[in-house]
N, C-alpha and C positions, 0 to 999 in steps of 0.2 A: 306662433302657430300659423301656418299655411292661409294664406283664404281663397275660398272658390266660391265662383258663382253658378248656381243654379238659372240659368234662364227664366225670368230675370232675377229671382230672388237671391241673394248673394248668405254664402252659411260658412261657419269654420268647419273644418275639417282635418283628419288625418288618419295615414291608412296605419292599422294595426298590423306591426310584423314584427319581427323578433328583435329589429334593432328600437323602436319608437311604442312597444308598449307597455315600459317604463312609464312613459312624457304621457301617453295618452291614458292614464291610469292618475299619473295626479293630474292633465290638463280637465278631466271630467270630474261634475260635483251630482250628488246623490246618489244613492243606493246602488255601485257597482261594485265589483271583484273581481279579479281572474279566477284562474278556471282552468283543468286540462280535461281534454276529450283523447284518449286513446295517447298520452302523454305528449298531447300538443297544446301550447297556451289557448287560451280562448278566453275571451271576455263578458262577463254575463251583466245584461243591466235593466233596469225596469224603462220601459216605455213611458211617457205620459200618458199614454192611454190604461198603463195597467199589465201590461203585456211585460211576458220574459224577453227580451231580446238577445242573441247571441252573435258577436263577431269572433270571426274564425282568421287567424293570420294571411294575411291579403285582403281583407275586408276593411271597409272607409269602415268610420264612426263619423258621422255629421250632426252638428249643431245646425239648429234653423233658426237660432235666436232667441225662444219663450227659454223659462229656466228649467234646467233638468229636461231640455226636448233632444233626444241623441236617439239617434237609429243607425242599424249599420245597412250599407252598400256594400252589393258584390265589386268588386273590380273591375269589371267588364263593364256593369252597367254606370260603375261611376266615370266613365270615362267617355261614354257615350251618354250623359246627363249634362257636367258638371266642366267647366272650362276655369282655367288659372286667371284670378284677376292681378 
């Protein structure tokens, strides 16, 4: 799996798209599923906070480390956050 660093905290990551979310569907552990919105995959998954989360294809899924901590990033802004270590 990829790693990136958040300035300076460093997370795994990987962007959800039609080829990689396979990997990112077993790379993550608890309570996720796919998912189509308007017959496009999508990934649903619960927050640590409790919260529904939703990444949409072209969307990061980022681990920060705690277990079960994944949130998705747009593309845009993970790009403009997050640098290749």
């Amino acid at each position: 799996m990829p790693i990136f660093r958040k300035k300076p905290l460093e997370v795994e990551a990987e962007q959800f798209t039609d080829k990689t979310k396979d990997r990112v569907l077993t790379w993550m552990t608890g309570n996720h599923y796919a998912d189509f919105e308007d017959g496009v995959p999508t990934l649903r998954f619960m927050t640590i906070h409790g919260d529904e989360a939703v990444a949409r294809l072209g969307d990061w899924v980022v681990k920060d480390g705690a277990p079960g901590a994944y949130y998705p990033v747009k593309d845009s802004v993970f790009i403009k956050t997050y640098e290749a270590v």
